[in-house]
C-alpha positions as a Markdown table, in Angstrom:
| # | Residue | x | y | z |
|---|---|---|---|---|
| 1 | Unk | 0.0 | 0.0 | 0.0 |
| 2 | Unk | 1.6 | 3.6 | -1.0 |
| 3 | Unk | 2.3 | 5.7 | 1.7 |
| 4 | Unk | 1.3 | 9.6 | 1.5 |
| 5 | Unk | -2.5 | 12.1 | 2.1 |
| 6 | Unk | -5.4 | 11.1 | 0.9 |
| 7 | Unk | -7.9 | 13.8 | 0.7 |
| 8 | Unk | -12.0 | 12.0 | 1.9 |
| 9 | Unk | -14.6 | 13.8 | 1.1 |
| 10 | Unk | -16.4 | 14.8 | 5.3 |
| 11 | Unk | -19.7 | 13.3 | 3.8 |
| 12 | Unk | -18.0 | 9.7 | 2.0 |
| 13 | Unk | -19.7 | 6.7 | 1.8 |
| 14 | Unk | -17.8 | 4.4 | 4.4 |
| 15 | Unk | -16.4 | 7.4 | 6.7 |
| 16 | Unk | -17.7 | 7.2 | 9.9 |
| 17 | Unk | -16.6 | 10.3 | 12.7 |
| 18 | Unk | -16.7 | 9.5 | 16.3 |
| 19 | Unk | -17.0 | 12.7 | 18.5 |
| 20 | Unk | -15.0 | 11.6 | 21.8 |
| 21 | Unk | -15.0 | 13.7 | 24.5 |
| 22 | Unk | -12.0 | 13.5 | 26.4 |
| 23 | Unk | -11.0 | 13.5 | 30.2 |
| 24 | Unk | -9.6 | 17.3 | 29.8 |
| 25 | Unk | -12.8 | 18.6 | 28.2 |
| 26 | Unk | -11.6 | 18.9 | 25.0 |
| 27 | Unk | -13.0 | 17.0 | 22.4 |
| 28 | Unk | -11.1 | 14.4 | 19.4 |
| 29 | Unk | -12.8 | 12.9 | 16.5 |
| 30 | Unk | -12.4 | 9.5 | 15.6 |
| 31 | Unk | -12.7 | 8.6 | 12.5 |
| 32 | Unk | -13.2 | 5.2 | 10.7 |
| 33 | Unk | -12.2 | 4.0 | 7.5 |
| 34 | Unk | -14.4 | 1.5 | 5.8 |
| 35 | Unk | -13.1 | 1.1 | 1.8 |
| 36 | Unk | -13.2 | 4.4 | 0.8 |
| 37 | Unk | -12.0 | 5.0 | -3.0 |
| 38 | Unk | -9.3 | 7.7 | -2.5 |
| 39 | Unk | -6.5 | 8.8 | -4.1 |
| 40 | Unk | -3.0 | 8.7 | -2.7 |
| 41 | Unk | -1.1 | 11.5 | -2.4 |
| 42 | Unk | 2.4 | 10.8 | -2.3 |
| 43 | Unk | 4.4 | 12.2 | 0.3 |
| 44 | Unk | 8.2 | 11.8 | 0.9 |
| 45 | Unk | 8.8 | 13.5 | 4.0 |
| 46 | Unk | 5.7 | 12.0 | 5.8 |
| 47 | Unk | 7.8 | 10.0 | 8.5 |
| 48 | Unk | 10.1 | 13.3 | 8.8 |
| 49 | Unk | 6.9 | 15.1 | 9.6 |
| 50 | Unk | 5.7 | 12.8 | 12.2 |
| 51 | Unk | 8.9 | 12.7 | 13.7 |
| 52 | Unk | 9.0 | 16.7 | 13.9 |
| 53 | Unk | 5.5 | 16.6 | 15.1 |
| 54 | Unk | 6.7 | 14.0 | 18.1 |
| 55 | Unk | 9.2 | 16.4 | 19.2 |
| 56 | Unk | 7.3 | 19.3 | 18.9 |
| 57 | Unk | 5.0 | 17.5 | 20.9 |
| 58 | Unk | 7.4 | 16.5 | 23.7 |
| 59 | Unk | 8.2 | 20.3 | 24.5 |
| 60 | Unk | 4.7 | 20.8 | 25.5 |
| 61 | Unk | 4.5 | 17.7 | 27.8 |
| 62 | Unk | 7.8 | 19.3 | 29.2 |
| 63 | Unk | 6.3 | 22.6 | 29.6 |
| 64 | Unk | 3.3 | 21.8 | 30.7 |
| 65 | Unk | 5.1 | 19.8 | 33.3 |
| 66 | Unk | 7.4 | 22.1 | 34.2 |
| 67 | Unk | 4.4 | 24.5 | 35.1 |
| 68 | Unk | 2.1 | 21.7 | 36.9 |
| 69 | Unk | 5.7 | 21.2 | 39.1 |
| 70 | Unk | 6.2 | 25.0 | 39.9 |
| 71 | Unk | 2.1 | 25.2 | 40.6 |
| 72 | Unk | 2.7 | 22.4 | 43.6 |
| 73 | Unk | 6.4 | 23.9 | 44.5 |
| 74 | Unk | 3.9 | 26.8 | 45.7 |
| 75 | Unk | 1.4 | 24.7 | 47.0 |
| 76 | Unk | 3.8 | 23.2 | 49.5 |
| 77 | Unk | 5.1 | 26.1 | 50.3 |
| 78 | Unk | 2.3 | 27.7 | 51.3 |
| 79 | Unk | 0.2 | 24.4 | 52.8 |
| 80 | Unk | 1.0 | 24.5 | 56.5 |
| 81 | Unk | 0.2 | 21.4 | 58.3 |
| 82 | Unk | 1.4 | 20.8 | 62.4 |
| 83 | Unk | 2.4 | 24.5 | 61.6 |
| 84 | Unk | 5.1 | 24.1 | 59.7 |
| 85 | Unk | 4.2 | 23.9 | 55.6 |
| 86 | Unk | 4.5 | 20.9 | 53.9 |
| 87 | Unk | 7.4 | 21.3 | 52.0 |
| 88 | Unk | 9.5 | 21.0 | 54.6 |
| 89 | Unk | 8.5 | 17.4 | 54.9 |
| 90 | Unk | 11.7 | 15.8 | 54.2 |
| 91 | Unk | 9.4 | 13.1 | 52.0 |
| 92 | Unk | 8.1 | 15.6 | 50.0 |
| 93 | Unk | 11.2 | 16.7 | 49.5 |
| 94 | Unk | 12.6 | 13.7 | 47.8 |
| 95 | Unk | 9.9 | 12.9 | 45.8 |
| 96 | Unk | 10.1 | 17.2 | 44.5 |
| 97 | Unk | 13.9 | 16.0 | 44.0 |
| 98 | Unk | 13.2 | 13.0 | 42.0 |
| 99 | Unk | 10.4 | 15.2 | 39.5 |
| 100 | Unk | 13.3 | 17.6 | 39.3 |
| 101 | Unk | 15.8 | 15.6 | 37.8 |
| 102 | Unk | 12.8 | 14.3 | 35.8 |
| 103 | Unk | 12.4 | 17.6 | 34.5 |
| 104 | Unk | 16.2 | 17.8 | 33.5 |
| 105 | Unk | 16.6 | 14.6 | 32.0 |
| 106 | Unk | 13.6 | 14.9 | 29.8 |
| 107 | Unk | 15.2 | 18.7 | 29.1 |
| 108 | Unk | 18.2 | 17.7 | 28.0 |
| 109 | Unk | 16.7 | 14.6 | 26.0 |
| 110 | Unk | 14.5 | 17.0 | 24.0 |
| 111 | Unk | 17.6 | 19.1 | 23.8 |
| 112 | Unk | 19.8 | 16.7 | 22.2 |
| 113 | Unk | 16.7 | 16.0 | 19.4 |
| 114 | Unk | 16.4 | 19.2 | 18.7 |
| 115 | Unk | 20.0 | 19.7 | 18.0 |
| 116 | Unk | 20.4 | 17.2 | 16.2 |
| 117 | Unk | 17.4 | 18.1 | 13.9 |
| 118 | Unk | 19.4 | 20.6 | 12.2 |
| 119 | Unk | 21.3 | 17.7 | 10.5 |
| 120 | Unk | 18.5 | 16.8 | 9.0 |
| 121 | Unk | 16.2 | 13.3 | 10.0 |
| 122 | Unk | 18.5 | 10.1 | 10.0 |
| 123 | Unk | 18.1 | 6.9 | 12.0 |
| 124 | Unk | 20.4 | 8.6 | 14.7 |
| 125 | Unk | 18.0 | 12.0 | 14.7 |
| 126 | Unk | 14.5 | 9.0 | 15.1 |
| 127 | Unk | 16.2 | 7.8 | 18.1 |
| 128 | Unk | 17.1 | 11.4 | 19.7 |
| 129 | Unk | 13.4 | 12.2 | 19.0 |
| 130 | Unk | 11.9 | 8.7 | 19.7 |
| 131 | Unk | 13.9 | 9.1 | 23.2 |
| 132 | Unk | 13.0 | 12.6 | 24.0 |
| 133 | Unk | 9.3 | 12.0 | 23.1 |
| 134 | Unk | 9.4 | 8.9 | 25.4 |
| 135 | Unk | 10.9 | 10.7 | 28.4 |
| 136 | Unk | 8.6 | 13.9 | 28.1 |
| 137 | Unk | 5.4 | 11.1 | 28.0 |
| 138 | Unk | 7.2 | 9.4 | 31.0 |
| 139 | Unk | 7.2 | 13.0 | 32.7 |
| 140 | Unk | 4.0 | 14.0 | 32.2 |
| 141 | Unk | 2.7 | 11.3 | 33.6 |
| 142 | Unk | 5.1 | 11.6 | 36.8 |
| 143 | Unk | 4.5 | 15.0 | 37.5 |
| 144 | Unk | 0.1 | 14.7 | 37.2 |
| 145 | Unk | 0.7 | 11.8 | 40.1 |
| 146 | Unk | 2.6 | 13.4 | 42.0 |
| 147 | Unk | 0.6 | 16.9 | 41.8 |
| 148 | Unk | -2.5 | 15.2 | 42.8 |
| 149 | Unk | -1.0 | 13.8 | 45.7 |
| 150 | Unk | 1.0 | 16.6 | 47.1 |
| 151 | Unk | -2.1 | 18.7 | 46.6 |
| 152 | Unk | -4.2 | 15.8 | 48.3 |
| 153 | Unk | -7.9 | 15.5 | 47.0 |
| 154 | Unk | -7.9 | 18.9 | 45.9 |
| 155 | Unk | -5.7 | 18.8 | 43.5 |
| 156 | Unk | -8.1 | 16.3 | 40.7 |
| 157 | Unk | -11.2 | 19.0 | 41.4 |
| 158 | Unk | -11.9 | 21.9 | 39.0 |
| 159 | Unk | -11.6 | 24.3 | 41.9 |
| 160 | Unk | -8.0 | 24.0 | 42.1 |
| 161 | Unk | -5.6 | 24.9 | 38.7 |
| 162 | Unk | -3.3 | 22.1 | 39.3 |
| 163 | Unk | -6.3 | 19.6 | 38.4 |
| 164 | Unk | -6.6 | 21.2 | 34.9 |
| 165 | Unk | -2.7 | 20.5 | 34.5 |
| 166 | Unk | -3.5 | 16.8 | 35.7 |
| 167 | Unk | -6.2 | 16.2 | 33.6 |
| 168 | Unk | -4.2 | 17.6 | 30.4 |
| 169 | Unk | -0.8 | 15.9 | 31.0 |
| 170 | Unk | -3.1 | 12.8 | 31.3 |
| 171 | Unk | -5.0 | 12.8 | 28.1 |
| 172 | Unk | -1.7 | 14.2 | 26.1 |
| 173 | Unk | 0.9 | 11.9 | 27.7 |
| 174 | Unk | -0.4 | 9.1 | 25.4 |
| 175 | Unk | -0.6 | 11.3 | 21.8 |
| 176 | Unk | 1.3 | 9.7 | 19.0 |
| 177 | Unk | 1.8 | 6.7 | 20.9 |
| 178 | Unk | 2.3 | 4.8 | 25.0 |
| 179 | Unk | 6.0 | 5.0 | 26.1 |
| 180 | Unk | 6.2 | 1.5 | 25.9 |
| 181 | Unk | 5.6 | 1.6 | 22.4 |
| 182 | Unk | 8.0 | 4.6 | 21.4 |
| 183 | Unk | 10.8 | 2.8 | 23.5 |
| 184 | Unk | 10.2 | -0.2 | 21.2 |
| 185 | Unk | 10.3 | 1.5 | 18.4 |
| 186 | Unk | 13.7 | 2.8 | 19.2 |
| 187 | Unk | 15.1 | -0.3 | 20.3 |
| 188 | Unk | 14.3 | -1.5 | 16.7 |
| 189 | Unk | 16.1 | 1.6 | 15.2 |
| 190 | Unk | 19.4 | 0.6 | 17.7 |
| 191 | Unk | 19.1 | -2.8 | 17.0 |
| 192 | Unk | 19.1 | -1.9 | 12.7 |
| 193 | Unk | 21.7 | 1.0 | 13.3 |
| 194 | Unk | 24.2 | -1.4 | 15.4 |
């Protein structure tokens, strides 16, 4: 099967759209391709675009991290609990610590991709992105479980910011594909590249 757009008509026989609302309350339509005579479009720099689009991507989930962790940084700083406020809780503290070096690692990962996208897109260039899309996913997903529960119940209600930050990370942590999936995609790339 050729590779590349195909333009389908909204109202096609054999299209069906799926409005699904999502956990954020923004809304993605589904749609459902059922032997629809198209033509093909070919399109050389599809995978290039895709892979552009996945690093792209992966600076919003870092981002939008980075702002969910400085939202709870202030939270525990102003929460006061036995009077004292809860960031001086030495367990707090490590598990801030660990979402910090999180937040670096996944920094310096997109970093390195981004770089190296000024070569131009090679096997080596997938990987940097595959790996910095990967991290950024594994982020996300970090920093919304910890922010709800350093913020306690309060922080999954619409009351409180940090649980629109939750509820985004959530839903876009899993765009373009599940960690699992990007790592072995990767590991395929290594394994053809070694």
């Amino acid at each position: 099967m050729p590779e590349g757009l195909a333009l389908v008509p909204c109202d096609a026989d054999g299209l069906t759209v799926k409005r699904m609302r999502m956990h954020d309350g923004t809304f993605r339509e589904d749609l459902h391709f059922d032997a629809i005579p198209c033509e093909i479009h070919e399109c050389e720099t599809m995978q290039d675009c895709l892979y552009e689009a996945m690093l792209l991507h992966a600076g919003f989930l870092q981002g939008t991290a980075e702002r969910a962790f400085d939202m709870t940084l202030e939270y525990l700083r102003l929460r006061k609990q036995f009077d004292a406020p809860i960031g001086s809780f030495q367990a707090l503290q490590h598990r801030a610590t660990e979402i910090k070096v999180q937040l670096e690692l996944s920094r310096a990962a997109i970093d390195a991709a981004a770089s190296a996208l000024d070569g131009g897109l090679t096997e080596r260039l997938s990987m940097a992105i595959l790996r910095a899309r990967s991290r950024a996913g594994g982020l996300a997903r970090l920093v919304a479980r910890e922010a709800v529960q350093m913020h306690g119940a309060i922080g999954f209600t619409d009351e409180a910011d940090i649980g629109l930050f939750v509820r985004k990370l959530m839903v876009e942590a899993g765009q373009f594909a599940p960690e699992y999936q990007l790592r072995a995609e990767f590991m395929s790339l290594r394994e053809a590249a070694a």
